[in-house]
C-alpha positions as CSV (number, residue, x, y, z in Angstrom):
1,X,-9.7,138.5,-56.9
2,X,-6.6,140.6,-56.8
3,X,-2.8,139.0,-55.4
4,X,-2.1,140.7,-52.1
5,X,1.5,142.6,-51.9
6,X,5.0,142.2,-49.8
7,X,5.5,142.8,-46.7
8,X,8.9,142.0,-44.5
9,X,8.6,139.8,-41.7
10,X,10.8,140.9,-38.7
11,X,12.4,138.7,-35.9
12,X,12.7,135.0,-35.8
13,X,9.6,133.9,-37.4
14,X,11.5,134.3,-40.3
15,X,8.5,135.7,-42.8
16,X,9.8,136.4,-46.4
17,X,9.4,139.4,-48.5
18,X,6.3,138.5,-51.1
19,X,5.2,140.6,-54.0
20,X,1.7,141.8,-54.8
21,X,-0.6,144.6,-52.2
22,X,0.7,146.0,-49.0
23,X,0.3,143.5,-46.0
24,X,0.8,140.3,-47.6
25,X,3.3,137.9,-46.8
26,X,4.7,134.2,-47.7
27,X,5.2,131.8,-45.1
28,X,8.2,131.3,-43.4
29,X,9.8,127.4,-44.0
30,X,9.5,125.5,-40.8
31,X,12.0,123.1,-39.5
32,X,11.9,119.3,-39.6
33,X,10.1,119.2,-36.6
34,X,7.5,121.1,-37.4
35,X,5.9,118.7,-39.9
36,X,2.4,119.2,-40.1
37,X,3.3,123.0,-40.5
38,X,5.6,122.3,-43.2
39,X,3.1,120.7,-44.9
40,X,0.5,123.0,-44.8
41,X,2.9,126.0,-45.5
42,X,4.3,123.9,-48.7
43,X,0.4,123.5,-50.3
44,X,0.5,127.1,-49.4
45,X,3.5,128.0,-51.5
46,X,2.5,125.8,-54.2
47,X,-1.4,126.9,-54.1
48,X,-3.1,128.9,-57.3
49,X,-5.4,129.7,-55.1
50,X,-5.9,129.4,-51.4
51,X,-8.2,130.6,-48.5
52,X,-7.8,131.0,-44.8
53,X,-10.5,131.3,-42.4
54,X,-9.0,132.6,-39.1
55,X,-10.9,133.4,-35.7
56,X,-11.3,133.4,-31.8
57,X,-12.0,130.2,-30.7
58,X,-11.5,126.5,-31.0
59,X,-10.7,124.8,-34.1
60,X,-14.1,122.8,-33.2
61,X,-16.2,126.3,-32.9
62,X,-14.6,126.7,-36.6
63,X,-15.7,123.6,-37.9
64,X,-18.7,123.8,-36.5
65,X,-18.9,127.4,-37.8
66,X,-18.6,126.4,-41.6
67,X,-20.0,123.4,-42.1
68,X,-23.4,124.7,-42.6
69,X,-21.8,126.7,-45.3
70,X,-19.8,123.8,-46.8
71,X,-21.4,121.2,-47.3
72,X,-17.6,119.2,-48.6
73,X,-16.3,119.3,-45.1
74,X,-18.0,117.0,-42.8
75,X,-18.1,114.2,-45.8
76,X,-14.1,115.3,-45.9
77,X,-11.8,112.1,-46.5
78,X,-8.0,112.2,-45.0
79,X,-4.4,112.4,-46.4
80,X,-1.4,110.8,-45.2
81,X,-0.3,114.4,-44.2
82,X,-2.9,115.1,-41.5
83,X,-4.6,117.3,-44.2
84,X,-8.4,116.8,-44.9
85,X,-9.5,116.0,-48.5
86,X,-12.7,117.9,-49.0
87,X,-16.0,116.2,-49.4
88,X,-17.1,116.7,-53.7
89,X,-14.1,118.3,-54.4
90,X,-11.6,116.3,-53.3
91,X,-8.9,118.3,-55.3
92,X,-9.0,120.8,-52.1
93,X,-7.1,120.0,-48.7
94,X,-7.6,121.9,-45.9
95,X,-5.3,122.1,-42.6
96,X,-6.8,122.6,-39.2
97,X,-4.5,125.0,-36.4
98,X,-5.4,125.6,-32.9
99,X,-4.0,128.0,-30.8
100,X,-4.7,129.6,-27.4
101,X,-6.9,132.4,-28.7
102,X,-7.4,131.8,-32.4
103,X,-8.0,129.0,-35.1
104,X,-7.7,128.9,-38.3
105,X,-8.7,126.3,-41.5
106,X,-6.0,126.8,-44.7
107,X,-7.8,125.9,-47.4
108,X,-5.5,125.0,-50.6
109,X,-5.8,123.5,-54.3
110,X,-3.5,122.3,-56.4
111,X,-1.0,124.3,-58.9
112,X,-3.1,124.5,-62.1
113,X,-7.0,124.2,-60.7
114,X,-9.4,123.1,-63.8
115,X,-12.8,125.3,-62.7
116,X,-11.6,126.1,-59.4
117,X,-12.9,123.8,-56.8
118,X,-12.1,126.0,-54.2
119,X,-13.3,128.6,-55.5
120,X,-17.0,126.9,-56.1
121,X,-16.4,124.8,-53.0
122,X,-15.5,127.3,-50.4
123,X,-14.4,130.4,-51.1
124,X,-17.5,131.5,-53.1
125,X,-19.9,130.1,-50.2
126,X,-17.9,131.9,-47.2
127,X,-18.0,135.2,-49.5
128,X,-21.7,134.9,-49.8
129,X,-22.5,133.9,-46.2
130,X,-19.7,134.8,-43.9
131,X,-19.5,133.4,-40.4
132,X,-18.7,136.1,-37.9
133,X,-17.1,136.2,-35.9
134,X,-14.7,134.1,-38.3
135,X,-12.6,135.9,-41.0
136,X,-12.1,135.2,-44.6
137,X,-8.6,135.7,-46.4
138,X,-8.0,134.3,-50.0
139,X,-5.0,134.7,-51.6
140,X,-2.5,133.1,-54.7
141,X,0.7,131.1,-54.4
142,X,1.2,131.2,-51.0
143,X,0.6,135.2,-50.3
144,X,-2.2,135.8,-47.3
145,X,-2.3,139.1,-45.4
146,X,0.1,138.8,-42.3
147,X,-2.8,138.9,-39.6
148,X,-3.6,135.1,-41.6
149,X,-0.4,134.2,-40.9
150,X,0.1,135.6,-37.7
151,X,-2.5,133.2,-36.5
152,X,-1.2,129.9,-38.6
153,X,2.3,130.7,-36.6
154,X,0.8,131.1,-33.2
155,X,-1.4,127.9,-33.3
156,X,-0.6,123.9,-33.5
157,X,-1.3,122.6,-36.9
158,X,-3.9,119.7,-36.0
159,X,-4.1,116.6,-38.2
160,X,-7.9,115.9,-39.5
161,X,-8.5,112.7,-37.6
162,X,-7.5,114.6,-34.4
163,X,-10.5,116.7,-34.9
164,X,-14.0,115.9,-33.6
165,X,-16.2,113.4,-35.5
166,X,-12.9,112.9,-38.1
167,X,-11.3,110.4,-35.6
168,X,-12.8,107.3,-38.6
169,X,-10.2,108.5,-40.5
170,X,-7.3,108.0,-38.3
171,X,-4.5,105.9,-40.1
172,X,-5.5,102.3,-39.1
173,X,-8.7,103.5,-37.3
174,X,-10.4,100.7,-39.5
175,X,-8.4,98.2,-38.6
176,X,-9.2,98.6,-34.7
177,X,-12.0,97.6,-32.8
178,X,-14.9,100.3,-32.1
179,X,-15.1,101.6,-28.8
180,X,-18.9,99.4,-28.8
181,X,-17.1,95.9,-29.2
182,X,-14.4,96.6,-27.4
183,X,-17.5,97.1,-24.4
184,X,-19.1,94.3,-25.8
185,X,-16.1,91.6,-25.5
186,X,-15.2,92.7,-21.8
């Protein structure tokens, strides 16, 4: 894997100048109110290694999309952050955005990976099988090609338990009643 290269964002998305290949830039650093970005964009910048899968679609069609492929993701657990803790490698989050057109799933893993769980978990898997129409960009330390970005900035960040069949982990979601007793007791 090589390290992509810099690339100057223009306007008021505020992209920053990266080093490494042509076409590669670090995300911008959102504003309070933006949390879930800020998040994400944050395991970006502190990622050894991260992957983005970006497409048309829903962030459903996505999911739907890889899990075939990835085995980790429907048994993912949840974060306090939104992120998603990935199923047998639990070392990886992963950050859903939906926008309008596109989606994309930002895959990350901590600072100094031991064997590279995403790499064994993810990256290696969508190399070797890659869903089309979806696309796969890997990158270090927060650098992904702009077109990666481009879609991250145009779409909602989603937390997991917003996403279908993650709604169980939901902070509290054990603590209420399931939709089938709540039937029951009325």
């Amino acid at each position: 894997m090589r390290g992509s290269a810099a690339v100057v964002g223009v306007g008021d998305r505020g992209l920053t100048r990266s080093g490494g290949g042509a076409g590669a830039v670090m995300p911008r650093r959102p504003s309070v109110v933006e949390a879930g970005r800020g998040v994400a964009y944050l395991a970006a910048r502190e990622a050894a290694l991260l992957g983005c899968v970006t497409g048309p679609g829903s962030v459903s069609a996505c999911l739907e999309a890889l899990a075939p492929l990835l085995p980790g993701l429907r048994r993912s657990g949840a974060r306090w952050t939104g992120a998603g803790a990935l199923g047998g490698a639990s070392s990886v989050s992963w950050f859903a955005f939906e926008g309008v057109h596109d989606s994309a799933l930002l895959f990350t893993e901590g600072a100094e990976p031991e064997g590279s769980p995403l790499w064994a978990a993810v990256l290696a898997p969508l190399e070797a099988a890659p869903p089309r129409p979806w696309r796969l960009s890997v990158g270090t330390q927060g650098r992904l090609p702009r077109e990666a970005y481009a879609v991250l900035e145009s779409a909602t960040p989603r937390p997991v338990w917003d996403l279908p069949g993650f709604a169980h982990l939901a902070p509290g979601a054990r603590l209420r009643p399931s939709a089938d007793a709540v039937a029951r007791a009325s």
